[in-house]
C-alpha positions in Angstrom: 13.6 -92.3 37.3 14.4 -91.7 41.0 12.7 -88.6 42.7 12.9 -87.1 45.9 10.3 -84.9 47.5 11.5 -81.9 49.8 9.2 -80.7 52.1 9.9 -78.1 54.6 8.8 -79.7 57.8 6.3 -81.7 58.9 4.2 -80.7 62.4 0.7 -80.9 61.2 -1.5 -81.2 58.3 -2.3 -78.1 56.6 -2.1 -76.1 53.4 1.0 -76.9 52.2 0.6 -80.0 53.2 -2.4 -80.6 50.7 -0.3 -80.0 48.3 2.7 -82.9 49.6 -0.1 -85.2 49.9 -1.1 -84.9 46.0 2.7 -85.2 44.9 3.3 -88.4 47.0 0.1 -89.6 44.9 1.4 -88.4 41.6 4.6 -89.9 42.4 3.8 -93.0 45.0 7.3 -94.6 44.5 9.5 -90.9 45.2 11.9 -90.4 48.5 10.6 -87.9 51.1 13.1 -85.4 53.1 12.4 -82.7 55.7 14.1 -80.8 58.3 11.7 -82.3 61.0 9.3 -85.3 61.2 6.8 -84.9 64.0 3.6 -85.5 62.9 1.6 -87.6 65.3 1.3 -91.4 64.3 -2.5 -91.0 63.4 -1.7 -88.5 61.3 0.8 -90.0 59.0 -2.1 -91.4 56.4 -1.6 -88.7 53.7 2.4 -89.6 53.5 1.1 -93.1 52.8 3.2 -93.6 56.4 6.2 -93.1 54.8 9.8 -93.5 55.6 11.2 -89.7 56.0 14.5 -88.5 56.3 15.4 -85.7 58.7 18.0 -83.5 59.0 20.2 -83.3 62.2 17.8 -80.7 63.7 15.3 -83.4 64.5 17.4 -84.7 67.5 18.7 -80.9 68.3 17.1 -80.4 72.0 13.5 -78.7 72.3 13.2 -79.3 68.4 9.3 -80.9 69.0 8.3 -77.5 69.9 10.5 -75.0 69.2 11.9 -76.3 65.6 11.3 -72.5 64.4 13.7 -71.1 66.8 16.5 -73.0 64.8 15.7 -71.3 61.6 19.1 -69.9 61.9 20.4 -73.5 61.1 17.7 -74.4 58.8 19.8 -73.5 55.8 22.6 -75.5 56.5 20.6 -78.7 57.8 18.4 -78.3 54.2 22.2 -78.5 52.4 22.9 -81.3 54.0 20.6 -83.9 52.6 22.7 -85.9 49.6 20.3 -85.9 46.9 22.9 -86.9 44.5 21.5 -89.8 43.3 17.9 -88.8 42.3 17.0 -87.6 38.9 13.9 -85.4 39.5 14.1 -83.1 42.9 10.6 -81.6 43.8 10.6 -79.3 46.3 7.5 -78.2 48.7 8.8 -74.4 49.5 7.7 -71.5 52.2 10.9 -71.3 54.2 13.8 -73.8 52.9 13.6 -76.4 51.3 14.0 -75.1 47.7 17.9 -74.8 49.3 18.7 -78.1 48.7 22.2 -78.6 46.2 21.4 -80.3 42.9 23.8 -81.1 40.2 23.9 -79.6 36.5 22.0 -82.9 35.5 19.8 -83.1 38.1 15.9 -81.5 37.6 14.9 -79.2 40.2 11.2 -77.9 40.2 10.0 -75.6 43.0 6.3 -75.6 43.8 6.7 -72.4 45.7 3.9 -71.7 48.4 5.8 -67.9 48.6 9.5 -67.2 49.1 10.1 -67.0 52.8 7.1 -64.0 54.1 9.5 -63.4 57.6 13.1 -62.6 55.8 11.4 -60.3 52.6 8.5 -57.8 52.1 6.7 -59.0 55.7 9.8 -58.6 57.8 8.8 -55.3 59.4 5.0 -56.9 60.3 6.9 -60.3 61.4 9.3 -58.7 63.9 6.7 -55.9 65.2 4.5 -59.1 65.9 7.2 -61.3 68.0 8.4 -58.1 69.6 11.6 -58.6 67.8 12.0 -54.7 66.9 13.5 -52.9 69.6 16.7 -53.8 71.8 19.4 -55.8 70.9 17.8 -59.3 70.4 15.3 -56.8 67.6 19.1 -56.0 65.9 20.1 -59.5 65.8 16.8 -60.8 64.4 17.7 -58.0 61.6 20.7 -59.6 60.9 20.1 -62.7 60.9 17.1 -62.3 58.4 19.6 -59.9 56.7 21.7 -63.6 55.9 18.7 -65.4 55.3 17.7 -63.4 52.1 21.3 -63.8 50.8 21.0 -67.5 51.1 17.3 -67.2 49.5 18.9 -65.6 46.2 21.6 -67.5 46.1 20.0 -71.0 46.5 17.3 -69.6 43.6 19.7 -70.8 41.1 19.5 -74.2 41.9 15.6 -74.1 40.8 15.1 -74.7 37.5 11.3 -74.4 37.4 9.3 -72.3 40.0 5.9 -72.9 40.1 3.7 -70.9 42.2 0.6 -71.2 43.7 -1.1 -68.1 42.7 -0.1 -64.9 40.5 -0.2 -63.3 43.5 2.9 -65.1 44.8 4.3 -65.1 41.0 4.7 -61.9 41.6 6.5 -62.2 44.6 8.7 -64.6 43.2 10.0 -62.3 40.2 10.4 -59.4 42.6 12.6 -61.1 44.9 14.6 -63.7 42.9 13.6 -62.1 39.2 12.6 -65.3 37.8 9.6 -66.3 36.1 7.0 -69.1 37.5 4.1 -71.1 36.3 0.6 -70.9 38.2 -0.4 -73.8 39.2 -3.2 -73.2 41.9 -3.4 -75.4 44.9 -6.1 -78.3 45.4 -9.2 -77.7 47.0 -11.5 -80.4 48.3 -14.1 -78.7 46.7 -16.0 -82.6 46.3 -16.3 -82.6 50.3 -18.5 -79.0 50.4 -21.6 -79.8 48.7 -23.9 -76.6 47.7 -26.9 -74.8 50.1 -29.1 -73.1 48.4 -31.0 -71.5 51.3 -29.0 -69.2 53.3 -29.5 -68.1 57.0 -29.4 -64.7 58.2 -25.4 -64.6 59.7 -22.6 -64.3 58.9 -19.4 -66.6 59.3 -15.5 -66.5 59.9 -13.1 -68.9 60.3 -9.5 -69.3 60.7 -6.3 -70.0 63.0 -6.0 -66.9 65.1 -2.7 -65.1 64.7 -2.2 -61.6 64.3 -2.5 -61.5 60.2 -5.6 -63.1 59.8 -6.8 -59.9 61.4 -10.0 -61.9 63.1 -9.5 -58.8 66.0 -10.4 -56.5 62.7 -13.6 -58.6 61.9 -14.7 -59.1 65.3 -14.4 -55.1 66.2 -16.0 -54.2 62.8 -18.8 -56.3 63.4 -19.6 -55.4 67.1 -20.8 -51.8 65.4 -23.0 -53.5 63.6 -25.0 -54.8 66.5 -28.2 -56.1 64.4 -25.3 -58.6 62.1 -25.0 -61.6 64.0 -21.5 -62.9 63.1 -20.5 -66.9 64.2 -16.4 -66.7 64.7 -14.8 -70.9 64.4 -11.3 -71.1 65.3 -8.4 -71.0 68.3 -5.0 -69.8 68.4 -3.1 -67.1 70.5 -5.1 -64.5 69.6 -8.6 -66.3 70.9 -8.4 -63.6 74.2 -7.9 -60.3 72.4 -10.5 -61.2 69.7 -13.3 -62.1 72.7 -12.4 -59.2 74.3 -13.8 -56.6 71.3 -16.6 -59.0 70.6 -20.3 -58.0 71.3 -23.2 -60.1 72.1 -24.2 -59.5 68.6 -21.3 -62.8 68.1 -20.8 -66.0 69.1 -17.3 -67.3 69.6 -17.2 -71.4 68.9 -13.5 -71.8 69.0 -12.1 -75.0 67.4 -14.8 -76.9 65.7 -14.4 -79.9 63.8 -14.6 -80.5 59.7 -18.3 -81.2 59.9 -19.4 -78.1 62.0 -17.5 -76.0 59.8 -19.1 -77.3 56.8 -22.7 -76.8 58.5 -21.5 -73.5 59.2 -20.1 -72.2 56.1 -23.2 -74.1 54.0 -25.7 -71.5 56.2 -24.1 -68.5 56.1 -25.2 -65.8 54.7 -21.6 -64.7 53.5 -18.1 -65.7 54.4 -15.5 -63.0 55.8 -11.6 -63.1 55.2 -9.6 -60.1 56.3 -6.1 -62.0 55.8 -3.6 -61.3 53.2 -3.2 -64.4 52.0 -0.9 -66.4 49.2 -3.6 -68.1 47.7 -6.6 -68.5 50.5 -8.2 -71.8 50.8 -11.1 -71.2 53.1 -12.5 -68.5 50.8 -12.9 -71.0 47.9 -13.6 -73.6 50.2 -17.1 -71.2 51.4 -17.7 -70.7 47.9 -17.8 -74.4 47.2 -21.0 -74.5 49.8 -22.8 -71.7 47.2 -21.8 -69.0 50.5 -20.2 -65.5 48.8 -17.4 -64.1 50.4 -16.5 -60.9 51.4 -12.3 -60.5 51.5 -9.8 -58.0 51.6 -8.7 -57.4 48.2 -5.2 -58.2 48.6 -3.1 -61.1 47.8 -4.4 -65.0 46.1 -8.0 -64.0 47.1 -8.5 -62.0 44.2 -8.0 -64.8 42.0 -10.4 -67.2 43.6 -13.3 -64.6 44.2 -15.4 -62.9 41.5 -16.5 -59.5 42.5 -20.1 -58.9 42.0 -20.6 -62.1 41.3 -18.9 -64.6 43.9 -18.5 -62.0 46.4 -16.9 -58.3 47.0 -13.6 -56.4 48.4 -13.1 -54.5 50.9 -9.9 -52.1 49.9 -8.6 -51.4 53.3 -7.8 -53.4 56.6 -9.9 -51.3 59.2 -13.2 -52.1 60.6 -14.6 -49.1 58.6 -13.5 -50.2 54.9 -15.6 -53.9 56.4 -18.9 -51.8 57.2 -18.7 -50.3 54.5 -18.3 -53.9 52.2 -21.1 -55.0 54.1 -23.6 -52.6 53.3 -22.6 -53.1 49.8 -23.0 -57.0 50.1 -26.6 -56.5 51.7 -27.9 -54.2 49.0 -26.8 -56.4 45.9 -27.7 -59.4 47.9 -29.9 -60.6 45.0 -27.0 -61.0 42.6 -24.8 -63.7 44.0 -26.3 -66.9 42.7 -25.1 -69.5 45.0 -25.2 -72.0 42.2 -22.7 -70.2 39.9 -20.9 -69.1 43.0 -20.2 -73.2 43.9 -19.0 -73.2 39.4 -16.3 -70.7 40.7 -15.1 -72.6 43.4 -14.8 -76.3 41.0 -11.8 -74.7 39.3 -9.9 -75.1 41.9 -10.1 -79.0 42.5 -7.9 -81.6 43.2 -8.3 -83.7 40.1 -7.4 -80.3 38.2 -4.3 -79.9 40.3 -2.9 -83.0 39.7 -3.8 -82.8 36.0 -1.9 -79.5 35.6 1.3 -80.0 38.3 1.5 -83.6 36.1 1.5 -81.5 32.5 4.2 -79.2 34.4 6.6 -81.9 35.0 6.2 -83.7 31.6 7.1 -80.3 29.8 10.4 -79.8 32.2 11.5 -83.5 31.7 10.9 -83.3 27.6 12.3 -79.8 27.7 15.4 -80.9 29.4 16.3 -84.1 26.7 
């Protein structure tokens, strides 16, 4: 059987690219394609340094670093790859790459990471955030993204299986092309967090910052609580505004490397995640160190956390709905057990992602005899 793995592009090594890396193990001898190849050299290991084929955006001009201004022509460049001669089509979805044209005796299966956030229900946040919603540049954005979402339904067809990475994004997949998806959460190196039992007396977050993390909203909520000291790790356009409202009450690391932030999130008293995420790695990723977390209860967080028992919610995005979680947290602090709290997070391991994606794709291929 000859397979080919589509992948939307590859610029570093992230989330969805966890999830590649596990496919190009399940399947060590399948064909990879992306709109753009620019991982550094010592960063190819988890394609097994591949061969990848690219689409003609790759040698379009500025492509290194602005690839996402030519999203325009990603829909085209993804219909352009001839995957004619492959029997199994596995596509690694947020933006495109589920677009690619199959035949009626071809298998398609989508592990969808969320149909694209920009062109459907966060359009209004996306183009408020790149100053795209004023002017005539804000009414061609519009209509562009308008085109985008007619392309998205229409190239839903070709799928024959979604699978999603959290009923969270299920959801979002039957709401915007009515079809029905398996959960298949995403792997978690849960083996590389080992469990702390004794906690220290802060509190810890940590994540790229961009405006929907909302690490400005953690930062502000936690500079009126100036007897919580709260340790901040990460960098990102943001970094300026969220020192800005910060207190002396928190420290501000910036980038840190894997083994600070493991230090970091073994000690803390609790982990805090404001984002609305599609499924949430860090959380489960605190949880695998014994740490609770305390999250906004919106979106693939509220599949990974146990309230009461693995953490709480906060209901609102404001600084007050935060305060307000974190007095909770600190008078029930007794009940989160930091071993059964690290039980929560094993569910969500790699060894049980490849078991269930590899039970997926022997259903489809029986099913399809």
């Amino acid at each position: 059987m000859r397979i080919a793995i589509v992948h939307d592009w590859l610029i570093v090594y992230a989330g969805a690219e966890k999830v590649l890396e596990q496919f190009l193990l399940l399947f060590p001898n399948a064909d990879l394609f992306t709109l753009v190849d620019f991982l550094p050299k010592n960063q190819r290991d988890f394609i097994q340094n591949k061969k990848v084929y690219t689409s003609f955006i790759q040698s379009l001009p500025f492509a290194r670093k602005k690839y996402r201004h030519y999203l325009p022509l990603m829909p085209l460049a993804i219909e352009q790859f001839d995957l004619s001669s492959y029997d199994l089509i596995i596509s690694s979805s947020h933006a495109v790459a589920k677009g690619v044209i199959t035949g009626p005796d071809q298998i398609h299966i989508c592990y969808c990471h969320s149909p694209i956030r920009y062109a459907w229900d966060l359009q209004h946040q996306y183009l408020r955030e790149s100053g795209l919603d004023k002017g005539i540049i804000g009414l061609i954005a519009r209509w562009m993204l308008h085109r985008l979402r007619m392309w998205d339904v229409r190239t839903a067809n070709g799928v024959d299986v979604f699978v999603a990475n959290s009923k969270f994004i299920a959801r979002r997949i039957w709401k915007t092309y009515r079809r029905e998806a398996v959960v298949v959460y995403p792997p978690v190196d849960v083996e590389a967090f080992s469990l702390k039992m004794d906690k220290e007396d802060f509190y810890l977050t940590a994540s790229r910052m961009v405006p929907y993390k909302k690490m400005d909203l953690i930062v502000e909520a936690f500079s009126r609580m100036p007897d919580k000291k709260l340790v901040v790790i990460g960098d990102g356009p943001d970094f300026e505004k969220v020192r800005s409202k910060a207190g002396p009450n928190i420290e501000l690391l910036g980038y840190q490397p894997f083994d600070v932030l493991r230090d970091y999130m073994q000690r803390a008293r609790a982990f805090i995640f404001a984002a609305e995420e599609d499924f949430g790695i860090a959380p489960v990723e605190a949880q695998a160190c014994g740490t609770p977390v305390i999250a906004y209860g919106k979106g693939g967080v509220t599949e990974t956390v146990l309230p009461g028992e693995t953490g709480l919610f906060f209901e609102e995005q404001t600084p007050e709905s935060l305060i307000k979680a974190v007095a909770e947290f600190e008078a029930s602090i007794d009940c989160f057990d930091p071993k059964r709290i690290r039980k929560n997070a094993e569910r969500f391991s790699v060894t049980r992602f490849r078991k269930e994606f590899s039970e997926v794709v022997e259903q489809v291929l029986k099913n399809m005899k």
